[in-house]
C-alpha positions, 0 to 999 in steps of 0.5 A: 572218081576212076572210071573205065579206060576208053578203047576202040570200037574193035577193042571194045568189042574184044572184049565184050565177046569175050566176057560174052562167052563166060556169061553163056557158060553161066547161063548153060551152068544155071540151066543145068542147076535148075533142071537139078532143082527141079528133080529135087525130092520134097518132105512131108512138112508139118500143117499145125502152124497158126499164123496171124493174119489181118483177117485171123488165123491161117494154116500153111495149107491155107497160105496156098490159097488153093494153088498147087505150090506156095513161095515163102519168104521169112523176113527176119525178126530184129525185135521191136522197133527195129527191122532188118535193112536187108529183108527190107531191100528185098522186100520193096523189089518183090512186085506186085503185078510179079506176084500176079503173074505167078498166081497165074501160073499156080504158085502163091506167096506169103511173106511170113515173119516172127514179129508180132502182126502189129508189128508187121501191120504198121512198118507195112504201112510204113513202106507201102506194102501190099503183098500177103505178109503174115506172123509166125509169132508164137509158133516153131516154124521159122525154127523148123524151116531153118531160118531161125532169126534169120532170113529164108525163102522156101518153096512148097507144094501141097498134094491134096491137104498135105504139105511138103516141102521142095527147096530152100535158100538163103544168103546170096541165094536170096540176094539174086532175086532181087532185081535193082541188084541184078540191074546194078551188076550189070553196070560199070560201078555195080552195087558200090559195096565194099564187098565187091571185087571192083577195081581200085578207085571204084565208089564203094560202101558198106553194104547197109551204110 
C-alpha cells in the first residue's frame, strides 16, 4: 500500500499552512452560503398527509411535536426486503443525544419513508434504531417533496397550524452530514472510494461494495 512521502518538520508545516489557508476560504465560503440559507424564503405546504406511525396516524403538523421547525429525512423505498445501503449509512450516523439537543433548541426530526411501517418497524429492529421513523406509504409526499424514489432531507417551519417549507437537499448535500464521512476526509486515505481524487496506489472501492 502507497502512503504519504515523508518530509521535514518545516516542509511538513509548508504545507499544512498552505492547505490551511484554502480550508478558512471554505469555512468563510460556507458562512456566507449559510447566511444565504437562512435569508431563503419558505412555501405554504400541504398538512393533508397521514402517515403511519407505531402509535397511529399523524399529520405533518404533528411530526413538530409542538416545536417551531421540523427536519425531515426521507429514506428511499427499494421494495420489499431490500433497503438502500446509502439511507442506511446515513441513518446509523444520525445520533440520538444529536437529536436531543436539537429538541433543545426547537427543531424536531422525523425520518419518513414510502415503505410500509412493518417494513420500517423491523429493519428498525434490525439495525437498532431508536429515532422517530414514519411511513409515507399510500400518500403523495415523497412526490411533492421531490424526492420521488429517491432520498431527501427538508426543513420546515410551522407558523401556527400552517406548514412551509424553508430548504431541501439531497445528493452530496445530504452526504456532508454524516459524521464518519467527514472524519474519514480528514484522513491520509480518506473514504477509500473509487470516486475520490486520491493519488495513484491509494485503496480504493466501490462506494457500497
Amino acid at each position: 500500500m502507497e502512503k504519504p512521502r515523508t518530509v521535514s518538520a518545516d516542509e511538513w508545516r509548508q504545507a499544512r499552512d498552505d492547505l490551511l489557508k484554502a480550508e478558512k476560504e471554505l469555512t468563510r465560503a460556507q458562512d456566507a452560503l449559510a447566511a444565504r440559507r437562512r435569508r431563503l424564503p419558505m412555501v405554504r405546504f400541504d398538512n393533508d398527509y397521514r402517515f403511519d406511525t407505531p402509535t397511529g396516524a399523524r399529520t405533518l403538523l404533528e411530526l413538530f411535536e409542538g416545536r417551531r421547525q421540523l427536519v425531515v429525512y426521507q429514506f428511499m423505498d427499494s421494495g420489499p426486503d431490500h433497503h438502500c445501503p446509502g439511507c442506511t449509512w446515513f441513518t446509523d450516523s444520525v445520533p440520538v443525544t444529536g437529536l436531543a439537543r436539537l429538541a433543545q433548541r426547537g427543531i424536531s426530526w422525523a425520518t419518513v419513508s414510502d415503505m410500509p411501517l412493518a417494513q420500517i418497524e423491523a429493519y428498525k429492529a434490525r439495525r437498532g434504531w431508536t429515532l422517530p421513523f414514519v411511513s409515507s406509504h399510500g400518500t403523495s409526499f415523497a412526490a411533492d417533496c421531490g424526492a420521488g424514489r429517491g432520498f431527501m432531507l427538508s426543513v420546515f417551519l410551522r407558523d401556527g397550524e400552517d406548514v412551509h417549507r424553508t430548504y431541501d437537499t439531497t445528493a452530496r448535500g445530504v452526504d456532508r452530514l454524516v459524521f464518519v464521512n467527514s472524519i474519514l476526509d480528514l484522513t491520509p486515505y480518506g473514504r477509500q472510494e473509487d470516486w475520490e481524487d486520491s493519488p495513484p496506489g491509494w485503496p480504493q472501492q466501490p462506494t457500497y461494495g
